[in-house]
C-alpha positions as a printed Julia matrix, in Angstrom:
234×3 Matrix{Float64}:
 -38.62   47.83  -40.53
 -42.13   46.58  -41.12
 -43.81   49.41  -39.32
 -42.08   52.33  -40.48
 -42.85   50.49  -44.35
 -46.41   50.24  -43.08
 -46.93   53.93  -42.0
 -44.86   55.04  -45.35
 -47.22   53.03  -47.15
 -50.52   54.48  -45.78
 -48.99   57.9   -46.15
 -48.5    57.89  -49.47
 -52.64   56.44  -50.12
 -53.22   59.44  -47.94
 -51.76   61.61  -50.15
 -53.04   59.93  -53.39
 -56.27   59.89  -51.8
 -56.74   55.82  -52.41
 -57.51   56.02  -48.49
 -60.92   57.58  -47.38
 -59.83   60.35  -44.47
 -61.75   58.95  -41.4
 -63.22   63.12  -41.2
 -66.81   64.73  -40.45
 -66.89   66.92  -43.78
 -69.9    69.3   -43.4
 -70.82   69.0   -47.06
 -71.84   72.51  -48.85
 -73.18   72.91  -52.25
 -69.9    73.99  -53.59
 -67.87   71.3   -53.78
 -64.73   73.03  -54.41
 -64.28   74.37  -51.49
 -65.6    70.55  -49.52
 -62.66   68.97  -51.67
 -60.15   71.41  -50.29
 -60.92   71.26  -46.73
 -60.42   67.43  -46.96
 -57.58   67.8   -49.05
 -55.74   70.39  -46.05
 -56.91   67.6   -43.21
 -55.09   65.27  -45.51
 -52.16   67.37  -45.75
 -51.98   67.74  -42.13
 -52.53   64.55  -40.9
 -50.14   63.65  -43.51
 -47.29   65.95  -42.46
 -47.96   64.7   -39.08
 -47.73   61.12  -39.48
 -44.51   62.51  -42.04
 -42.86   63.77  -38.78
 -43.53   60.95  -37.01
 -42.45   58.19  -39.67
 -39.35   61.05  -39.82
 -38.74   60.4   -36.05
 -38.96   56.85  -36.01
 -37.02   56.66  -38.94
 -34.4    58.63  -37.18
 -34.67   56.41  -34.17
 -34.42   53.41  -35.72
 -30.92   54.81  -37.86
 -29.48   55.94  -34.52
 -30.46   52.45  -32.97
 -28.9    50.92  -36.39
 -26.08   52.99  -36.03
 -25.43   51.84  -32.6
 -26.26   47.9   -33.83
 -23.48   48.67  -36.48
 -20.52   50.09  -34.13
 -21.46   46.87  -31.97
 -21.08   44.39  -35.37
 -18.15   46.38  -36.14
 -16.66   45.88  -32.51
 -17.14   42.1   -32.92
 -15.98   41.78  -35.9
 -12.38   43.82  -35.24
 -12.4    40.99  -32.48
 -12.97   37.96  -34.93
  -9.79   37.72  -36.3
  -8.57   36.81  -32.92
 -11.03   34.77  -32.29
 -10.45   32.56  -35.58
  -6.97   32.51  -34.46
  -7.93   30.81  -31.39
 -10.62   28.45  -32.63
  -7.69   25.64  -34.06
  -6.3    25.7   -30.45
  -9.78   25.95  -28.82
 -10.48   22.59  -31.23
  -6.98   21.2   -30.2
  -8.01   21.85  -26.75
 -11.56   20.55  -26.93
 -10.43   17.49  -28.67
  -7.89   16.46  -25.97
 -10.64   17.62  -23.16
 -12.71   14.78  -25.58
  -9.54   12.39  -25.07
  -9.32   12.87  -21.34
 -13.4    12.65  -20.94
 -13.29    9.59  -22.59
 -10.6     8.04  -20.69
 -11.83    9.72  -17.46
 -15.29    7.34  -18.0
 -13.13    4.35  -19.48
 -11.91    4.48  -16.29
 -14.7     5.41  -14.27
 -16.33    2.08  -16.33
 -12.98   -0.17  -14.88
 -13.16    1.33  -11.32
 -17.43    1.19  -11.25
 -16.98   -2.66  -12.56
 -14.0    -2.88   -9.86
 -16.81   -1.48   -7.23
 -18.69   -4.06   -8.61
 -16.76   -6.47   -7.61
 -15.91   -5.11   -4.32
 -19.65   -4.59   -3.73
 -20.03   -8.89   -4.5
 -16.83   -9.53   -2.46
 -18.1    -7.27    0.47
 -21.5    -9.39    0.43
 -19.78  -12.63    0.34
 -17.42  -11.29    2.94
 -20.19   -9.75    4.87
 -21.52  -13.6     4.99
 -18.35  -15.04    5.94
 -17.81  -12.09    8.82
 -21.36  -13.34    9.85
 -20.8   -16.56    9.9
 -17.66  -16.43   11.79
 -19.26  -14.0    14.85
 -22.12  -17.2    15.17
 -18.67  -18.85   15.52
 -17.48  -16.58   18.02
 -20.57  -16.74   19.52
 -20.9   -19.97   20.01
 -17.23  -19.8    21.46
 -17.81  -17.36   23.67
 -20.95  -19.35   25.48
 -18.9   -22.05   25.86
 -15.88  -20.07   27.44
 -18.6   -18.49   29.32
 -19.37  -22.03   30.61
 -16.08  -22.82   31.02
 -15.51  -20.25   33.06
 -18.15  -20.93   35.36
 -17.11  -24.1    35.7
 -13.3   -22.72   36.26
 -14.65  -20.33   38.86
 -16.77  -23.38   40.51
 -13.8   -25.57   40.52
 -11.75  -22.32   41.77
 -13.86  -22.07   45.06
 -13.65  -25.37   45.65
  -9.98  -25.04   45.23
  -9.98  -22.4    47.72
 -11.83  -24.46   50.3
  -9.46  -27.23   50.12
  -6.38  -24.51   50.01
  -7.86  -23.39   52.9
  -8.14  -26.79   55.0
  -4.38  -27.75   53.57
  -3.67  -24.23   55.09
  -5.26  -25.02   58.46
  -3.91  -28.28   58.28
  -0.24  -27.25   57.58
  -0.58  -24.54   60.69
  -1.43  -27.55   62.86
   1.07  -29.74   61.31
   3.82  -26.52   61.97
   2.89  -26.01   65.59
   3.21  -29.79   66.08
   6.84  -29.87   64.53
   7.69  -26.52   66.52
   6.46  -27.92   69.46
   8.62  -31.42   68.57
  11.58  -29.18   67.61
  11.45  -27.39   71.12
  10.63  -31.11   72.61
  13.65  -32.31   70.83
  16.09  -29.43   71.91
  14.67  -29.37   75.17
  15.59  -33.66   75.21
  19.14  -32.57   73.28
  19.71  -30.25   76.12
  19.45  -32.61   79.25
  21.5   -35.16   77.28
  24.23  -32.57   76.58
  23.78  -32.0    80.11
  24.08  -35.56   81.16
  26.83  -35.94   79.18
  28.66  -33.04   80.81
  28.27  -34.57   84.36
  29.73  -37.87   83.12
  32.81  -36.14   81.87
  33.2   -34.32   84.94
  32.6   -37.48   86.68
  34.89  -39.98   84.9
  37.55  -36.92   85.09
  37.24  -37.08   88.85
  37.22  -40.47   88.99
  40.41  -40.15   87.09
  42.47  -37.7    89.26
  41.07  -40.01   92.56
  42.52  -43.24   90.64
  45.84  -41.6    89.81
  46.39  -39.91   93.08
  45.39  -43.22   94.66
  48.3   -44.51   92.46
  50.69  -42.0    93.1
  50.13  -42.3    97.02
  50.64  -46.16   96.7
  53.91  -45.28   94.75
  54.53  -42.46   97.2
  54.24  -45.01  100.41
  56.11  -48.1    98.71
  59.04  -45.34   98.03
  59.15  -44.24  101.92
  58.58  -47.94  103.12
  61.71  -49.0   100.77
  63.31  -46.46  101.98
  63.33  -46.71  105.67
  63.66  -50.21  105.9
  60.16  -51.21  106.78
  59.63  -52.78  103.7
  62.29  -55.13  102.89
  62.49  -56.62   98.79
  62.75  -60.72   97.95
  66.36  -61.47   97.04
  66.11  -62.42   93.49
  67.28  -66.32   93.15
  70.2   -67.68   92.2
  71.21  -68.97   88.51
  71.2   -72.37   88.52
């Protein structure tokens, strides 16, 4: 890693002493002993950055360590996985096959739409076109039917007098009907009495007859009455 190479790096100036140590050296006249106090606050900060570079270094193999079983875990699992790219490419290619057909015919059926869309609009003209039509029908029925319902009233006025009129034409043929029976009944009458009439006058003439039979008989008979000899042949 960059940063643990860093800190390495600066340790090992420290300890070469190619770095200044950033220290407040009280400087004495002997200079042995100056140079060995710096050298020990080298040392030290030395061994301490040592145990930290130590610690990070030990960090960053555990955290490699862990990166590595990882790698290691995907890689166990890329055999498989090469296995399955052919069929993934198979699959991918025929998902190509079946996109491109899906949009050749999404193309057709957006041009049919198209088409539909134009027919609805010239369709949409024609509908519009024939409701004016209807319209224009359905003011004139609505005329018509005015007039119809004008022409009905007036044919209910006149049904009306033709009514009237045939209730006084009715109660003048009743009234002729019972005239007529009434007439048919007298003559039936009439005609009764003449029958019983000319039957009386019947039985009058033939007892008339028989009594003039009845009286020549008993005139014959006695002698009163005496018959014409009937004449000689010549």
């Amino acid at each position: 890693m960059p940063g643990i190479k860093d800190k390495m790096t600066g340790l090992l100036s420290k300890l070469r002493g190619d770095k200044p140590v950033a220290l407040d050296v009280v400087r004495k006249d002997d200079g042995t002993e100056a140079r060995r106090e710096v050298t020990i606050a080298q040392l030290k900060e030395g061994y301490g950055e040592v145990v930290g570079t130590m610690q990070a270094i030990r960090g960053h193999l555990d955290d490699q360590k862990v990166r590595q079983d990882r790698m290691e875990q995907m890689l166990s699992g890329l055999p498989e996985v090469l296995r399955a790219v052919p069929e993934a490419a198979r699959t991918q290619t025929q998902l190509v096959k079946a996109i491109g057909a899906h949009l050749e015919t999404q193309s057709a059926a957006t041009g049919q739409l198209t088409e539909a869309i134009h027919g609805l609009s010239n369709n949409s003209r024609k509908q519009d076109q024939t409701l004016e039509g209807i319209a224009e029908h359905l003011v004139e029925e609505r005329e018509t039917k005015r007039e119809l319902n004008t022409s009905v009233l007036s044919l209910n006025a006149a049904m009306e007098g033709v009514e009237a009129s045939n209730l006084a034409a009715r109660d003048a043929l009743a009234a002729s009907r019972e005239e007529a029976q009434r007439r048919e009944e007298r003559l039936v009458q009439m005609h009764q009495r003449g029958q019983r009439n000319n039957t009386l006058m019947l039985v009058f003439a033939a007892a008339l007859f028989l009594a003039v039979i009845a009286a020549g008989i008993w005139l014959v008979s006695t002698g009163a009455l005496t018959l014409p000899a009937a004449p000689a042949s010549g």
